[in-house]
C-alpha positions in Angstrom: 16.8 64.6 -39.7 18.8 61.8 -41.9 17.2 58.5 -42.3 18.8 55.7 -43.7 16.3 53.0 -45.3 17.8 50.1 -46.1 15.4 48.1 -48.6 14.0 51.5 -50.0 12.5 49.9 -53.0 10.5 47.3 -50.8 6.3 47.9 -50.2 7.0 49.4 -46.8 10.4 51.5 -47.9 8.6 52.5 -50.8 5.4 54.0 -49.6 7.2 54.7 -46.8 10.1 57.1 -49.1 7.4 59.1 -50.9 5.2 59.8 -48.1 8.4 61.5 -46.1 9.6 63.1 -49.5 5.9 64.8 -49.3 5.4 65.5 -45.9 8.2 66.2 -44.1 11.8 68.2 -45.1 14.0 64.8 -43.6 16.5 64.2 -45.6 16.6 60.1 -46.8 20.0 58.0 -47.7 18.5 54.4 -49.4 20.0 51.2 -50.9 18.3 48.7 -52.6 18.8 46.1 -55.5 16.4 47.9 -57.5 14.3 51.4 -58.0 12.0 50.3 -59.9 8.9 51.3 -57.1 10.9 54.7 -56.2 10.3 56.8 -59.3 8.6 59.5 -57.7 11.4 59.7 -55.0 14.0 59.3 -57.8 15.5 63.1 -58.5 14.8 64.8 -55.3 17.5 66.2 -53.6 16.6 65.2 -50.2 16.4 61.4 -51.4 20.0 59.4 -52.0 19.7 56.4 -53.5 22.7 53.6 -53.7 21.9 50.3 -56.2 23.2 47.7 -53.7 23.1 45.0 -51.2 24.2 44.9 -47.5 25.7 41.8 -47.4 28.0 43.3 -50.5 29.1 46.7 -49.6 29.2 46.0 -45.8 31.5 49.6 -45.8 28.9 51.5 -47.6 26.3 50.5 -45.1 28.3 51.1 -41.7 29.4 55.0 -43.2 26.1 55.1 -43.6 24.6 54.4 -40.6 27.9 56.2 -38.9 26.4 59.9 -41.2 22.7 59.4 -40.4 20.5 59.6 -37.4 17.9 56.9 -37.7 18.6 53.8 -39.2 15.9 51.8 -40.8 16.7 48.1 -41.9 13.6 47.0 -44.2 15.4 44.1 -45.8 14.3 40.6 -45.3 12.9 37.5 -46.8 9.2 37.3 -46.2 7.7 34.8 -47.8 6.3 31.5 -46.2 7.4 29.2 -49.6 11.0 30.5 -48.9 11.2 29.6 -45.4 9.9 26.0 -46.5 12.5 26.0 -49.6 15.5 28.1 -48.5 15.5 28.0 -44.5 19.3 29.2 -44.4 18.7 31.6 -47.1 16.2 33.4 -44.4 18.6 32.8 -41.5 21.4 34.5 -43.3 19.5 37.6 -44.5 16.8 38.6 -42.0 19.0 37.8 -38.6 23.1 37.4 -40.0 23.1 40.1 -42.0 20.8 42.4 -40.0 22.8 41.8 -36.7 26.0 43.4 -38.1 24.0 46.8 -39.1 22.3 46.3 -35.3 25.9 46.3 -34.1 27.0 49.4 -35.9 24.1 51.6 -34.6 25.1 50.5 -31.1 29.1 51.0 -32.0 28.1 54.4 -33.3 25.2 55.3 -31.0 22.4 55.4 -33.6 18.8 55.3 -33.2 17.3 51.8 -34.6 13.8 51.6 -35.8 13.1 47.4 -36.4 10.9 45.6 -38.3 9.9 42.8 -36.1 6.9 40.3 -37.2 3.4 39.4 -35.9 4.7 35.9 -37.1 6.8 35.8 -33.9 3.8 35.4 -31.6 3.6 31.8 -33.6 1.0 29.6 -32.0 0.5 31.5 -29.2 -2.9 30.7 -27.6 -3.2 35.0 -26.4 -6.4 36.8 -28.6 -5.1 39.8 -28.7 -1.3 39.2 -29.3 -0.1 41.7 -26.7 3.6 43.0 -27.0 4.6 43.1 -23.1 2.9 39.6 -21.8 2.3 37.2 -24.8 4.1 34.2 -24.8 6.0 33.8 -28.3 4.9 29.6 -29.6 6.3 27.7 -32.5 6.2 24.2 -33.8 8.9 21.6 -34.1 12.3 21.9 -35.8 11.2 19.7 -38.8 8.6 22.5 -39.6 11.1 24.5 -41.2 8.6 27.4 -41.3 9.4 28.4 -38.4 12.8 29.8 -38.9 11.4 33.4 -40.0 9.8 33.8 -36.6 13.0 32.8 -34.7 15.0 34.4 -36.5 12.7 37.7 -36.2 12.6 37.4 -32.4 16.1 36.1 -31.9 16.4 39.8 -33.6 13.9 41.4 -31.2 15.8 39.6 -28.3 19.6 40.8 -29.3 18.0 44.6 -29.9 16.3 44.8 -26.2 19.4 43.4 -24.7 21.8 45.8 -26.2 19.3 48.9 -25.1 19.1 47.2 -21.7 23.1 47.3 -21.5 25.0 49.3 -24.3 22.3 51.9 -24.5 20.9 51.4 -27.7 18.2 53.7 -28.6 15.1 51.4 -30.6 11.9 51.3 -31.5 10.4 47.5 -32.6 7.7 47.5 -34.6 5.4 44.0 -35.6 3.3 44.5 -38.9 0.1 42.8 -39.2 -0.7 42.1 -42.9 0.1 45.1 -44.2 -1.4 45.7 -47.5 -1.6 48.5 -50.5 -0.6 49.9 -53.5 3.1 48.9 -54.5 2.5 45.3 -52.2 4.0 42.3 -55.1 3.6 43.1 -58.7 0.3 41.5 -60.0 0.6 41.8 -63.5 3.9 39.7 -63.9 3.5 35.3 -62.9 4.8 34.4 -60.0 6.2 37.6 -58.2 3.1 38.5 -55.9 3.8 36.3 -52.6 1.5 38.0 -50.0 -1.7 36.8 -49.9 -3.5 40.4 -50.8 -1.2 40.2 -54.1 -1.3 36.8 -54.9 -5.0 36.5 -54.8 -5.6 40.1 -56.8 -3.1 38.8 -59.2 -4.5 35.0 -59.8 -8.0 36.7 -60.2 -6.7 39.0 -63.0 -5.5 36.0 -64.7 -8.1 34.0 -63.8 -6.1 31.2 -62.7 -8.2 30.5 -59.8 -7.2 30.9 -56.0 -6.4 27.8 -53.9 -7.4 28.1 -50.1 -4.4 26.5 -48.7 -6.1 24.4 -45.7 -9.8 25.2 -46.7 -8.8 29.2 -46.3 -9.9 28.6 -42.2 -7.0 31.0 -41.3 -8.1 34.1 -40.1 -6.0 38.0 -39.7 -6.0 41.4 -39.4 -5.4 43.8 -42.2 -3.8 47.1 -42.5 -3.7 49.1 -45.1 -0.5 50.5 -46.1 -1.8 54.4 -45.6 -2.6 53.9 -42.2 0.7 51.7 -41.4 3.0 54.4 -42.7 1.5 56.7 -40.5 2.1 54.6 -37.7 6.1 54.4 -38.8 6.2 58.2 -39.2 5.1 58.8 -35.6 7.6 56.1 -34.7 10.3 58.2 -36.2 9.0 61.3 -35.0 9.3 60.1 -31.5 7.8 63.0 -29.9 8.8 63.2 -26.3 10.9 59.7 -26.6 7.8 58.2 -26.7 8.5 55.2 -28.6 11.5 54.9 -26.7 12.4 50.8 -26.4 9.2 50.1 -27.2 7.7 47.6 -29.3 4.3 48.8 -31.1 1.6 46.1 -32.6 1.0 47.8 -36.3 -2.5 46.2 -37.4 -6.3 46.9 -37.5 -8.3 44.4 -35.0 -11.3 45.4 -36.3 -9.8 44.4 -39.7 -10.1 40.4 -38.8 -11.4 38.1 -41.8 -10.4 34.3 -43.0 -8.3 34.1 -46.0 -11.6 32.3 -47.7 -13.6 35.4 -46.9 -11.0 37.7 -47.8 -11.1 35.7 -51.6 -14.9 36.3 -51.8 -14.1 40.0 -51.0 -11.8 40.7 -53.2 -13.8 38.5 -56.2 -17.2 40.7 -54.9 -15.1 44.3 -54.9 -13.0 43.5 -58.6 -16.5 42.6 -60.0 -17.7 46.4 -59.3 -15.3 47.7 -62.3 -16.1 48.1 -65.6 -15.2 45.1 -67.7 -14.6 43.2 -64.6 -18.5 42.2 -64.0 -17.7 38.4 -64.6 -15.1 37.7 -62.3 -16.8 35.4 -60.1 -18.2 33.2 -62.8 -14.7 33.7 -64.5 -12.7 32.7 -61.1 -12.7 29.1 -59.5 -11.8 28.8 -56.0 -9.8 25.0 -54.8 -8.4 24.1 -51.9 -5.1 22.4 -51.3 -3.5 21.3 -48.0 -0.5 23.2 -46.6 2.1 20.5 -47.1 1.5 19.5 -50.2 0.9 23.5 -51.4 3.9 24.7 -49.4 6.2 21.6 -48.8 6.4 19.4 -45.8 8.0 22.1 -43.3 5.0 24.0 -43.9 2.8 25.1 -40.6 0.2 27.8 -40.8 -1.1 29.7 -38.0 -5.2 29.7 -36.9 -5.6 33.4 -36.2 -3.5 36.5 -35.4 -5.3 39.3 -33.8 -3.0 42.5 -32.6 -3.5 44.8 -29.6 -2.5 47.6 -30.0 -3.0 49.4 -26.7 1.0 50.9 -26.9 0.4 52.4 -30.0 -2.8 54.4 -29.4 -1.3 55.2 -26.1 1.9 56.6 -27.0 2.0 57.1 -30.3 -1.5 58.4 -30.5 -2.7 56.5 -33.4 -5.4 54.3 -34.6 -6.5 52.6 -38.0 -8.5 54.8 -40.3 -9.0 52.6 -43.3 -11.7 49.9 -43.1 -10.8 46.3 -45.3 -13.1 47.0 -48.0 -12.3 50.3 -48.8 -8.6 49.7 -48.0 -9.3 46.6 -50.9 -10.8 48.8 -53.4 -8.7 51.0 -53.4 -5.7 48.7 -53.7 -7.4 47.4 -56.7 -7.9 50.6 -58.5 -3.7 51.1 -58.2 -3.2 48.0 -60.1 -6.4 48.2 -62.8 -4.8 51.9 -63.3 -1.1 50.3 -63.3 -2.3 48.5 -66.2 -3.7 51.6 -68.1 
């Protein structure tokens, strides 16, 4: 099998790369801006990497996904400042640019594998989010946060339309706070965006952690392992199970506030050696979401997955509980820094 990955050098890409590279004999075609989190997939001969963008070498891209089998775009903007500071820039990228690679796999008959978002269920007042009868809620135009989630499910729209009438083999998935090893870079200021990174990294630097809205929002974790194996079985696809199907990816066992998952993460770092004065070391504020974010800022009071589809056809389930799946995301960095 030949996958192309676009956005290889991403968290999910990344993980995603190696773990293929170990456990299976598929052969992997990648682009990315960078390589800098693909050094142990760099120099083997069944991983092909191009330094690149796909809105720049839009003919690299379509002989790409015209050579290869399954087509993975990973590449979007997901970070809730952006969408406050740069709607357009998240337009343009996550539904403009990924709709012309969509197009090609149906023009060349190509299976698709989608990123989709839990983001896209919004406000929706369903516990669990479930992928077949939840309504999909957002806020007003003027909360320009909101544009990642439309454009994700304009996305998720276009792609069940064209395998409802051009045939187009896909598989949508929605993440649910993925979280690992390889997530942001903690050690460098300002490049960890996801809450897991930006937390781990302010505590290392002990510049405090600020609970936008008093930290009341609660989710789901996943830890990366246990996500990747959910995308392998995706692209394994035994039996066509995954067929036009969308699968919830997250852990609703997982659940905690973003207040209790700073306590967490402050209890679990205080466990290493060296690190035994973290809490004392660590001051917790709180800020509201418009004046943290920006006026277009709206947050979302819980997001809880079900993810019925996936343990039924996919046969899978989470593995990894949040503590463990936190320690053990700390250890990669504190050993990052050795």
């Amino acid at each position: 099998m030949k996958l192309l990955i676009l956005g290889a050098n991403g968290f999910i890409g990344s993980n995603l790369s190696a773990y293929i590279l170990k456990s299976r004999d598929w052969e992997i075609h990648a682009m990315d801006l960078s390589s800098d989190k693909l050094a142990e997939c760099i120099g083997n001969k069944r991983f092909h990497f191009t330094r690149g963008s796909i809105t720049q070498q839009k003919q690299w891209v379509e002989e790409q996904v015209e050579a290869c089998d399954v087509v993975l775009p990973l590449v979007a903007i997901a970070n809730p400042a952006i969408y406050v500071q740069n709607p357009l820039a998240v337009f343009e990228l996550d539904f403009e640019a990924n709709l012309e690679i969509v197009r090609h796999c149906v023009k060349h008959k190509k299976r698709l594998i989608f990123p989709s978002t839990s983001e896209v269920y919004g406000m929706s007042m369903d516990s669990p989010y479930d992928e077949e009868t939840s309504t999909l809620v957002t806020g007003p135009i003027r909360k320009e946060r909101w544009i990642y989630s439309c454009s994700k499910q304009m996305m998720d729209r276009v792609i069940y339309a064209y395998g409802k009438r051009d045939h187009l083999q896909f598989t949508l998935f929605r993440p649910f706070n993925w979280f690992g090893p390889g997530l942001d870079s903690v050690w460098e200021e300002g490049k960890a965006s996801r809450v897991v990174s930006q937390f781990l990294s302010n505590i290392l630097h002990k510049r405090g952690i600020v609970l936008v809205d008093g930290g009341k929002q609660r989710r789901c974790f996943l830890y990366i392992d246990d996500a990747i194996d959910a995308l392998v079985r995706i692209i394994e696809n035994n039996n066509g199970s995954a067929d036009g199907r969308i699968f919830n990816v997250g852990d609703p066992k997982s659940e905690a506030s973003i207040a209790e998952l700073a306590e967490m993460m402050i209890d679990i770092l205080s466990e290493f050696p060296g690190y035994e004065n973290t809490r004392a070391e660590v001051k917790i504020s709180t800020a509201k979401g418009e004046e943290h974010y920006g006026e277009g800022y709206q947050d979302i009071a819980t997001r809880v997955p079900k993810i019925d589809n996936a343990k039924k056809y996919l046969g899978w389930k989470p593995a990894t509980e949040l503590r463990e799946g936190i320690r053990k995301t700390i250890a990669f960095y504190l050993k990052q820094k050795c």
